[in-house]
Structures are given as structure tokens and as C-alpha cells.
C-alpha positions as CSV (number, residue, x, y, z in Angstrom):
1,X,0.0,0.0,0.0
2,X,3.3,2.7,1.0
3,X,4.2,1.4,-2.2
4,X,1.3,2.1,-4.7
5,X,1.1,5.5,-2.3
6,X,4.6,6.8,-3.3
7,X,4.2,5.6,-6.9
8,X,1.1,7.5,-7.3
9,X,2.4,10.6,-5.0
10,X,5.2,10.9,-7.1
11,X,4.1,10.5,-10.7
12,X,1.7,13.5,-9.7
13,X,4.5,15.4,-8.2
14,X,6.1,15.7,-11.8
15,X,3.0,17.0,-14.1
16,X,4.0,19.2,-16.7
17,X,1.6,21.9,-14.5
18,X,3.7,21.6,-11.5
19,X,7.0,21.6,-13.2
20,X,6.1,25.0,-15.0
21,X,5.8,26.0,-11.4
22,X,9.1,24.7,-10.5
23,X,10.5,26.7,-13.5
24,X,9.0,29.7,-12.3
25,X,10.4,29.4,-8.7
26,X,14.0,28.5,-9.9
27,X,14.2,32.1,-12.5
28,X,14.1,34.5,-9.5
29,X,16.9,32.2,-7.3
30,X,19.3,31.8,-10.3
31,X,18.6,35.7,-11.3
32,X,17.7,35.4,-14.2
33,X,16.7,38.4,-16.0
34,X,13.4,38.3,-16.9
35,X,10.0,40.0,-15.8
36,X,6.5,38.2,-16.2
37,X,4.4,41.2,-18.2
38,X,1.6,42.7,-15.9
39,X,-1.0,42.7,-18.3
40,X,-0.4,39.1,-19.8
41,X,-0.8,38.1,-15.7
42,X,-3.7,39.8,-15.5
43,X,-5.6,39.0,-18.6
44,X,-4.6,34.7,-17.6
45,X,-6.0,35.1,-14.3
46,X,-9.6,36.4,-15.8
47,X,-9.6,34.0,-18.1
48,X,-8.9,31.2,-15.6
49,X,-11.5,32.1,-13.1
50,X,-14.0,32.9,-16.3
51,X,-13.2,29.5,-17.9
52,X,-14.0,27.7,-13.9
53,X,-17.2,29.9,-13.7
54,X,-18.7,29.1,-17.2
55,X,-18.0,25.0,-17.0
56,X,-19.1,24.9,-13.6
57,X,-22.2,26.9,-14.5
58,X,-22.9,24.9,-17.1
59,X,-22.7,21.6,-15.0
60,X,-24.2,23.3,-12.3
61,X,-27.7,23.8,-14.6
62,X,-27.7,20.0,-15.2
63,X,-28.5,19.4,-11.5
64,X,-31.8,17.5,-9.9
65,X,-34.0,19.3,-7.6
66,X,-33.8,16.8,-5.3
67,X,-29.6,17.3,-4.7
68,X,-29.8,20.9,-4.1
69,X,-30.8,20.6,-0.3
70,X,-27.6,18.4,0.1
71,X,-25.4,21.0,-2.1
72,X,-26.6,23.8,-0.2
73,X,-25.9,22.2,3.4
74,X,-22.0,21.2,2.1
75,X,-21.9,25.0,0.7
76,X,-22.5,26.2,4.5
77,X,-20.5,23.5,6.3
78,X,-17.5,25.3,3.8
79,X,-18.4,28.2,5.2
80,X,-18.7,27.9,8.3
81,X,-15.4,25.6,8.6
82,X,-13.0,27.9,7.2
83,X,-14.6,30.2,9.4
84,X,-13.3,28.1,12.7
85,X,-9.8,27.6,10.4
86,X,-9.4,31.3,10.5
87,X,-9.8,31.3,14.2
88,X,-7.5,28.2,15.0
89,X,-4.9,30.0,12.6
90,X,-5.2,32.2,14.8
91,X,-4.7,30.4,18.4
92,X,-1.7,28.5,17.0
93,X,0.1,31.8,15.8
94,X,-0.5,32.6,19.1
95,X,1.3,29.9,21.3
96,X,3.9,29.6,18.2
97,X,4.9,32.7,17.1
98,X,6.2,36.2,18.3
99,X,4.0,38.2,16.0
100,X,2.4,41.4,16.6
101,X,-1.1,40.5,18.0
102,X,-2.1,42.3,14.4
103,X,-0.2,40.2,12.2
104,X,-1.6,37.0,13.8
105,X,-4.4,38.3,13.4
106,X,-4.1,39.5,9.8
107,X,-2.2,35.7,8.9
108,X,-5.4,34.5,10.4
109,X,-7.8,36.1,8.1
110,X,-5.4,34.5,5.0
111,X,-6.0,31.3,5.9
112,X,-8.8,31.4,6.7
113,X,-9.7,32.3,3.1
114,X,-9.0,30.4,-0.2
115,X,-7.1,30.6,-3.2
116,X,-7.9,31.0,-6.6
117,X,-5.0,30.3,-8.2
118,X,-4.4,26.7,-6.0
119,X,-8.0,25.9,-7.0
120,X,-7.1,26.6,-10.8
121,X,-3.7,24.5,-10.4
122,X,-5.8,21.8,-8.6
123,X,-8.7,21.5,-11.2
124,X,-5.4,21.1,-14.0
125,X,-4.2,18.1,-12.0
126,X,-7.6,16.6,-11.4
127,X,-8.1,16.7,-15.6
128,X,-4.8,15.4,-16.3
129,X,-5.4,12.4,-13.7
130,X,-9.2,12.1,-15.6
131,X,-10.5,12.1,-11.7
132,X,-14.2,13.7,-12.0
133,X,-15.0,16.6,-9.5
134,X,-19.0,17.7,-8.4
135,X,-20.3,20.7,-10.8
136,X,-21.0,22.9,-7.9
137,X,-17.3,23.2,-6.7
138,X,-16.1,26.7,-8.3
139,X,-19.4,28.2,-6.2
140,X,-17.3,26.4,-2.9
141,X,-14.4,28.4,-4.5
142,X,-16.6,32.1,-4.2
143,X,-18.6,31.2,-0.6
144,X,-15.0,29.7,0.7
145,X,-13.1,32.8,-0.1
146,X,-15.6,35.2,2.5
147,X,-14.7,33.4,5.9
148,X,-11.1,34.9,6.0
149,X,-12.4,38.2,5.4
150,X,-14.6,38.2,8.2
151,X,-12.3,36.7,10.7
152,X,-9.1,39.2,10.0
153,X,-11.8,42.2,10.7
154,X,-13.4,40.6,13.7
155,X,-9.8,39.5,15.2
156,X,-8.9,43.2,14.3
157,X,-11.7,45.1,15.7
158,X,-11.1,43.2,19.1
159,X,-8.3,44.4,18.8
160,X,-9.0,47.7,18.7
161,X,-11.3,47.8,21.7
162,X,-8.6,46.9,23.3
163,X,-6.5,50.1,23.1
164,X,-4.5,49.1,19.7
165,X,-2.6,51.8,18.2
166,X,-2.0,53.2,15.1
167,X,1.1,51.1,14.4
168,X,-0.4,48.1,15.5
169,X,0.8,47.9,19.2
170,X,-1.5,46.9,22.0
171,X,-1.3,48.6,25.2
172,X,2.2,47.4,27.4
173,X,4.1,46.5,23.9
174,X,7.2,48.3,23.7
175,X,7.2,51.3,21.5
176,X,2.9,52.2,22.0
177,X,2.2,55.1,21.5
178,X,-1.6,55.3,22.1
179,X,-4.4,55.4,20.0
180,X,-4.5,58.7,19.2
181,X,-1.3,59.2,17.6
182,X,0.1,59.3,13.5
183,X,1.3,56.3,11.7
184,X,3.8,58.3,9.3
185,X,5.0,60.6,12.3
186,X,6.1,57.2,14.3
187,X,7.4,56.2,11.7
188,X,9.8,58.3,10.9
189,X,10.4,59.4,14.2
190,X,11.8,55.8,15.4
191,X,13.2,53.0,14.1
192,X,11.4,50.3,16.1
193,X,8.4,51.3,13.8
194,X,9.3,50.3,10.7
195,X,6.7,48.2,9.6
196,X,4.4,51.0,9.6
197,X,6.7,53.0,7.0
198,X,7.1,49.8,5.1
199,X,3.1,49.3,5.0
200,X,3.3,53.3,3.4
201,X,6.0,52.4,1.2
202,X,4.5,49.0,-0.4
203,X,1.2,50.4,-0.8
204,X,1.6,54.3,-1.8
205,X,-1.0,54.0,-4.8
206,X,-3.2,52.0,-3.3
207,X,-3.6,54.2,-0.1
208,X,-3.9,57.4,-1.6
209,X,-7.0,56.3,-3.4
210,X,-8.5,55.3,-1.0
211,X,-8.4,57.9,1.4
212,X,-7.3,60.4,-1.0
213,X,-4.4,61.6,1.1
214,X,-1.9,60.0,3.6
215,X,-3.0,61.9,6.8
216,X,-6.1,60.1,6.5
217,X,-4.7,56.9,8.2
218,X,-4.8,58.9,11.4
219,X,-8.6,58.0,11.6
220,X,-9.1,54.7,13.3
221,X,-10.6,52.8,10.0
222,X,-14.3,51.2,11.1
223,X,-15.0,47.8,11.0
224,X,-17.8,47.5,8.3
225,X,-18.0,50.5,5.4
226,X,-19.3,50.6,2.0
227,X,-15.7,50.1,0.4
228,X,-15.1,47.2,3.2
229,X,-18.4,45.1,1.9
230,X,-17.7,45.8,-2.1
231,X,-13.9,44.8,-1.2
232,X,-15.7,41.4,0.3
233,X,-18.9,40.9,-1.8
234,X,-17.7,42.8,-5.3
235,X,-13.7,42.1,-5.5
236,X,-12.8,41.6,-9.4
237,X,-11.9,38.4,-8.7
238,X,-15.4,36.8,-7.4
239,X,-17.1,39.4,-10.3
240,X,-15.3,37.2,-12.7
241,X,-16.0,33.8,-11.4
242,X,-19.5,34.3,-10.3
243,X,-20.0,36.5,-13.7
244,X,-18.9,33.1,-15.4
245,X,-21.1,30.7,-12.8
246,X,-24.2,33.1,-13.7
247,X,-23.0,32.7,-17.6
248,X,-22.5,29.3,-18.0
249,X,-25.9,28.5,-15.7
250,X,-28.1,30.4,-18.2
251,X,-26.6,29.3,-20.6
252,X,-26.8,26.0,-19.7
253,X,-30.5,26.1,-19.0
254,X,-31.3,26.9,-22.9
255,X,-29.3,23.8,-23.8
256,X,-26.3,25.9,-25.1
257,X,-22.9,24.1,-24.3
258,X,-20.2,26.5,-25.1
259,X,-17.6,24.3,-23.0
260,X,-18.1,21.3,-25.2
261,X,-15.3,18.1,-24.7
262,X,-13.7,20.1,-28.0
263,X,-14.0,23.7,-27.0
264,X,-10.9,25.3,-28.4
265,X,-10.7,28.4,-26.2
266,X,-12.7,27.4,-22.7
267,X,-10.8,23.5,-22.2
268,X,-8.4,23.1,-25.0
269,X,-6.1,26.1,-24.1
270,X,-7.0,26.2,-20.3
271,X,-4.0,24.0,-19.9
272,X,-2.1,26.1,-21.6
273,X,-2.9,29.5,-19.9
274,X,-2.3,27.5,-16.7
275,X,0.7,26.3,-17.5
276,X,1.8,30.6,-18.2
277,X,0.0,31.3,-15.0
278,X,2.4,29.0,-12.8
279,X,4.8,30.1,-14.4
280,X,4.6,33.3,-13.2
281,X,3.4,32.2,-9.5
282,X,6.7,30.3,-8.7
283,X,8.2,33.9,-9.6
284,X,6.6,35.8,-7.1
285,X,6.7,32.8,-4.8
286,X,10.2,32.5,-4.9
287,X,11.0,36.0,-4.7
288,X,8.2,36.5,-1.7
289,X,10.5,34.0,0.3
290,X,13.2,37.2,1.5
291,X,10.3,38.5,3.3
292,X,10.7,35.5,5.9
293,X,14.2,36.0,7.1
294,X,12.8,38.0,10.1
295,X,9.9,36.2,10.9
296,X,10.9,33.2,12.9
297,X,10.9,29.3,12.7
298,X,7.5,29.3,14.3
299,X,6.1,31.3,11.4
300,X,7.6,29.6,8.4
301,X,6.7,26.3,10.0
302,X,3.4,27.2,10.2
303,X,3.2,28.2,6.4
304,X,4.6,24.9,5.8
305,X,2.6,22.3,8.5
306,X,-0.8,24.1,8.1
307,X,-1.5,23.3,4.6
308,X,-1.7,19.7,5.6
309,X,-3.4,20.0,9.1
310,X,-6.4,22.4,7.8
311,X,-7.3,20.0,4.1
312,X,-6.9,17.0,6.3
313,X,-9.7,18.6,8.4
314,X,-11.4,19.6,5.6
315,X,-11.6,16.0,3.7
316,X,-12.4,14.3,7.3
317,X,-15.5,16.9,7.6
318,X,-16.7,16.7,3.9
319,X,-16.1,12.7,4.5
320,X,-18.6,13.0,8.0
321,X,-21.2,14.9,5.8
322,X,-21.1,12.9,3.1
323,X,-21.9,10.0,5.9
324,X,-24.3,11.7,8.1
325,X,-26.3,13.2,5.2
326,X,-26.4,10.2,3.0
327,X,-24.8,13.4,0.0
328,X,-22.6,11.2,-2.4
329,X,-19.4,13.3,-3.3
330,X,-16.8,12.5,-5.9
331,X,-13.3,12.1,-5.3
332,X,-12.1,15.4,-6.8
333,X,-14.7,16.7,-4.7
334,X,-13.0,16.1,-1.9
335,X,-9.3,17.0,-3.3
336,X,-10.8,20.9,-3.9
337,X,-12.5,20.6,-0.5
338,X,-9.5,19.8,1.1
339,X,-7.5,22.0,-1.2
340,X,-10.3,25.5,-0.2
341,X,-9.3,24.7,3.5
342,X,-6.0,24.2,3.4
343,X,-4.9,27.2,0.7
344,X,-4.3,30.9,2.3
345,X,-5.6,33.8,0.2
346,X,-3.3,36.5,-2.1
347,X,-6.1,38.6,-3.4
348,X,-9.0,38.9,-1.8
349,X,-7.6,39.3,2.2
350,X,-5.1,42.0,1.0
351,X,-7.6,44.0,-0.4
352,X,-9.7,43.9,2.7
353,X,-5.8,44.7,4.7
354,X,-5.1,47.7,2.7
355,X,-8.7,49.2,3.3
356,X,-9.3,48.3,6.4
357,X,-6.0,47.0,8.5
358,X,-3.1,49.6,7.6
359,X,-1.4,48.6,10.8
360,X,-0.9,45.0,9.5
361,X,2.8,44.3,8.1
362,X,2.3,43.9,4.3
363,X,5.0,41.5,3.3
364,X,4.6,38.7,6.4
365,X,1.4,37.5,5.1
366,X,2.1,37.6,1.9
367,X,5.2,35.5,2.5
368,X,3.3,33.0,4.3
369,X,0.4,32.4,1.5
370,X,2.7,32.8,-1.3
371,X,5.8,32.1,-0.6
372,X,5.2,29.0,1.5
373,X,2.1,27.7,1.6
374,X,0.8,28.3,-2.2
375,X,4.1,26.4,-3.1
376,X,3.6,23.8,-0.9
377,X,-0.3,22.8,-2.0
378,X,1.0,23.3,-5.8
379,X,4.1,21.0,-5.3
380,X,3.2,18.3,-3.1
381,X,-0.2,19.4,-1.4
382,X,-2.3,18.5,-4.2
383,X,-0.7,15.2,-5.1
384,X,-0.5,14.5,-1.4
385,X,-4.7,15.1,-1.3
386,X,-5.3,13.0,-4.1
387,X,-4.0,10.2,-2.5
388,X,-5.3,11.0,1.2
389,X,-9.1,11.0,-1.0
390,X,-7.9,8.0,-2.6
391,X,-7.4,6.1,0.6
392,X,-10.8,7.5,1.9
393,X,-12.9,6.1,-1.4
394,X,-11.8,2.3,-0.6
395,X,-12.8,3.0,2.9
């Protein structure tokens, strides 16, 4: 059995997806001079999530009426489990780590999110293996994505009420200043507040539109706003793939099936454009890694073990489901399950951060969801679930 497991682990490690990925990560380490254009990233990451949103609508209108109750229950048990993920993120940050209260709180919110791009490297794998995944899935990817959001502003806003400053310390940290007091002045004024200039300095574009100047970070930034909620509910990224679910349903109810088995643009090339897309995520990956030199071995561990701990949660509570409610689910099924708990969020969270949590160091999270724990569910995560559902199915 160890045997046929390793076999199996192994040829998945070695995809032409993954190594792509591998490519990607090695460019930055062995300098080599080249830059992934912008726009070429951009325009493969809307055409990923609209080529997940179209097929999955389309499947998703070929659905009975009498499977939607069981859909709609697993939909909420996502939810609400990578709500408690964000939250025991957050406890073990806390007994590992010697993060800001902040930044474990921020690093929470990440995981307990999801990932777009892991879901779209996952969903590659699954094709190339030929193992069949539930219709409904890219809607787990939107709903799964929400959780984190929630959690880093809660986390933060407790926080808050209890005395947090403008540069993130809480009240008996050395270096707090008080509530009251400027996040550029402290900054430049001593040096054990750097993280606060750095938060200026990453961001300078991003902050100025949104508050139109930078004295506005003086204001304590409220929990829930108009800009918070579009961040959450109306990001470009969820636009896209629900845009494509909503497409591909309707069209799917008239008969239409734009994503035949042939489909030149929406399954023929979506290997391709994923293949680009790696590419360019072992890139920043690799070069997101400097950012963990001063963050500790508790922290780079955790970006390493959590992956597994949180999508071997996740298959052992889509598995009880699946018993308890009599819901049959399909092994890919569980592989993205597992693969939307255990994936830490790059887009979506640092929106919500740079709106709403300007005290929160830019680059730690980042490195952890990026650097480490993307390339660990692209690399040997996702092979590693395969098997783990695998072993579960000739239970």
C-alpha cells in the first residue's frame, strides 16, 4: 500500500503543470533576467477564473432538484469551517509565534480564506489524472473565499477595543504610542516602527486612493464600510468567477454548451494559460520568500505544516457529511475541499488589509500564503490530497 502510495504521489509530483511551477520558482533564485508582463498576468488570471465559472455553471444547470438541499448544506459547512480555520490560525500563531497580535491576526484572516489560483492548479491536476469533480465546486471556491475576510476584521476590531494603536501595538508593547497618535510621524520618528513606513511604502498607490491623502490613516478605519463590503462581496476576482457561474448556468439552461469536450478556447487552451499562469506564480513565490528572514521558525513552519493540518480537516468533515447526510461526493470533490481549507488567500484578504487593516505588516502575510504555503499545496499538497481522497474512497 506505501508502495502504490509513493508511486502515485510521485508521478503527480512531476506533471508538466507543477514543473512550470518549479520553472518559475527557480528564474528569481538563479537571477535570471526576466520580468512576467503585468498585463499578460492579469488578462490569464480572468480568463482562468471565467473558464471555472462558465463550465461549472454549465454543469451546475444540469443538476436534480432533489440534490440541491444536500449542495446547499455542504456549501455552509465550507463556510462555516474555514470560518473556525481562520480562528485556530489564529490560536496556533498565538502559542507559536512572536508576532504582533495584528499580524496573527491578519495571517489569520489568509488562511482562513481560499485561493484561486491553487483551486485553478488543482482542477489542471484533477483533468490530467481524468479524476471527476462535483459541478458545484467553483461556487465552494466564491462562498469559501468570505470566511477569511470576516475573521481578520473581527480578530482586528477586538483588537481595537482593546487600546490598539495606530502602528499596531497593543497597550504594554514596547514602543505604544496610544491610540490617538500618526502612523507616518512614528514612523519616521523611530526606528522600532518600521513596519508601519514599510506598510506606506509598499502600498503608496493603493492608499492614496482610498483615502485620498496620507493623513487620513490617522482616523481609526471602522470595522464594516461601503468600500469594506464591495472589497468582500464585489472584488474583481469573485465578479469574474461568479460572472462566469451566472453565464454558463443560463446558458446551460437553454441547452447551449459553449464548453463542449472540443472547445478550443474554454478546455483546450486552459492548460495552456495555466501552465503561463504557474509560471509566473513560482516567480513571485520564490521572490516573496526574502520576506521570511525575520519572521521566525514558528512562522515559516506554520506556512509549511498548516496546509496539511487544515485539508486533512477539511476531507475528514466533507467525509462525515457525506456519511451523516447520505450526499454522495466524488473524489475530486473532496481533493478541492481539502484543497479551499488548506490554501491561504493573495487577493482577496489583502484587499480587505489595505482598506481596512493599515497597521498590519504587508509583506509577512504575503510571504506566508505565497511564498510558503501556495508552493507547498501546488508542489506536493495537491498530489498528497489526491491520494489522502484515494485512501478515503476504498474506505
Amino acid at each position: 500500500m506505501l508502495l502504490e502510495f509513493w508511486h502515485n504521489f510521485s508521478h503527480n509530483l512531476f506533471k508538466p503543470l507543477l514543473l512550470f511551477f518549479y520553472l518559475g520558482f527557480l528564474m528569481p533564485i538563479l537571477k535570471v533576467p526576466f520580468e512576467f508582463p503585468p498585463a499578460i498576468y492579469h488578462g490569464l488570471t480572468m480568463y482562468l477564473l471565467l473558464a471555472i465559472g462558465w463550465h461549472g455553471g454549465e454543469e451546475l444547470a444540469g443538476i436534480s432538484m432533489s440534490s440541491i438541499g444536500g449542495v446547499l448544506g455542504f456549501m455552509a459547512t465550507g463556510f462555516l469551517l474555514n470560518f473556525v480555520i481562520g480562528a485556530l490560525a489564529y490560536f496556533i500563531l498565538k502559542h507559536t509565534t512572536r508576532m504582533r497580535e495584528v499580524d496573527r491576526a491578519t495571517v489569520a484572516g489568509y488562511y482562513g480564506s481560499d485561493s484561486a489560483g491553487t483551486f485553478a492548479t488543482c482542477v489542471g491536476v484533477l483533468a490530467t489524472a481524468d479524476i471527476v469533480f462535483d459541478s458545484y465546486m467553483p461556487v465552494m471556491l466564491a462562498i469559501m473565499e468570505i470566511p477569511g475576510c470576516l475573521v481578520a476584521l473581527l480578530l482586528v476590531a477586538r483588537l481595537r477595543r482593546r487600546g490598539m494603536d495606530s502602528t499596531g501595538l497593543l497597550p504594554g508593547e514596547i514602543g505604544y504610542i496610544g491610540s490617538g497618535a500618526s502612523v507616518v510621524r512614528v514612523a519616521q520618528g523611530s526606528s522600532t516602527e518600521t513596519v508601519s513606513l514599510v506598510a506606506l511604502e509598499d502600498f503608496p498607490e493603493d492608499l492614496e486612493a482610498e483615502s485620498g491623502k496620507a493623513a487620513a490613516l490617522d482616523a481609526e478605519p471602522s470595522f464594516i464600510s461601503g468600500a469594506i463590503l464591495r472589497e468582500v462581496f464585489l472584488n474583481p476576482g469573485l465578479c469574474l468567477l461568479m460572472g462566469g457561474i451566472a453565464i454558463g448556468f443560463i446558458s446551460g439552461l437553454q441547452g447551449q454548451k459553449v464548453t463542449a469536450v472540443d472547445d478550443p478556447v474554454f478546455l483546450t487552451a486552459f492548460q495552456g494559460a495555466l501552465c503561463l499562469f504557474l509560471l509566473e506564480m513560482g516567480m513571485t513565490a520564490s521572490r516573496k520568500l526574502r520576506d521570511l528572514r525575520a519572521a521566525g521558525r514558528g512562522f515559516i513552519l506554520f506556512g509549511l505544516l498548516a496546509p496539511n493540518l487544515f485539508a486533512t480537516i477539511g476531507i475528514m468533515v466533507a467525509h462525515l457529511y457525506s456519511q451523516l447526510t447520505g450526499f454522495p461526493l466524488e473524489t475530486g470533490t473532496y481533493v478541492l475541499f481539502a484543497v479551499l481549507c488548506g490554501a491561504a488567500s493573495y487577493i482577496a484578504v489583502p484587499a480587505i488589509q489595505r482598506l481596512a487593516i493599515p497597521e498590519a505588516s504587508p509583506s509577512l502575510p504575503l510571504a506566508a500564503s505565497l511564498g510558503l504555503t501556495f508552493s507547498y499545496n501546488v508542489t506536493i499538497g495537491i498530489p498528497l490530497y489526491i491520494e489522502l481522497a484515494h485512501i478515503l474512497a476504498r474506505m
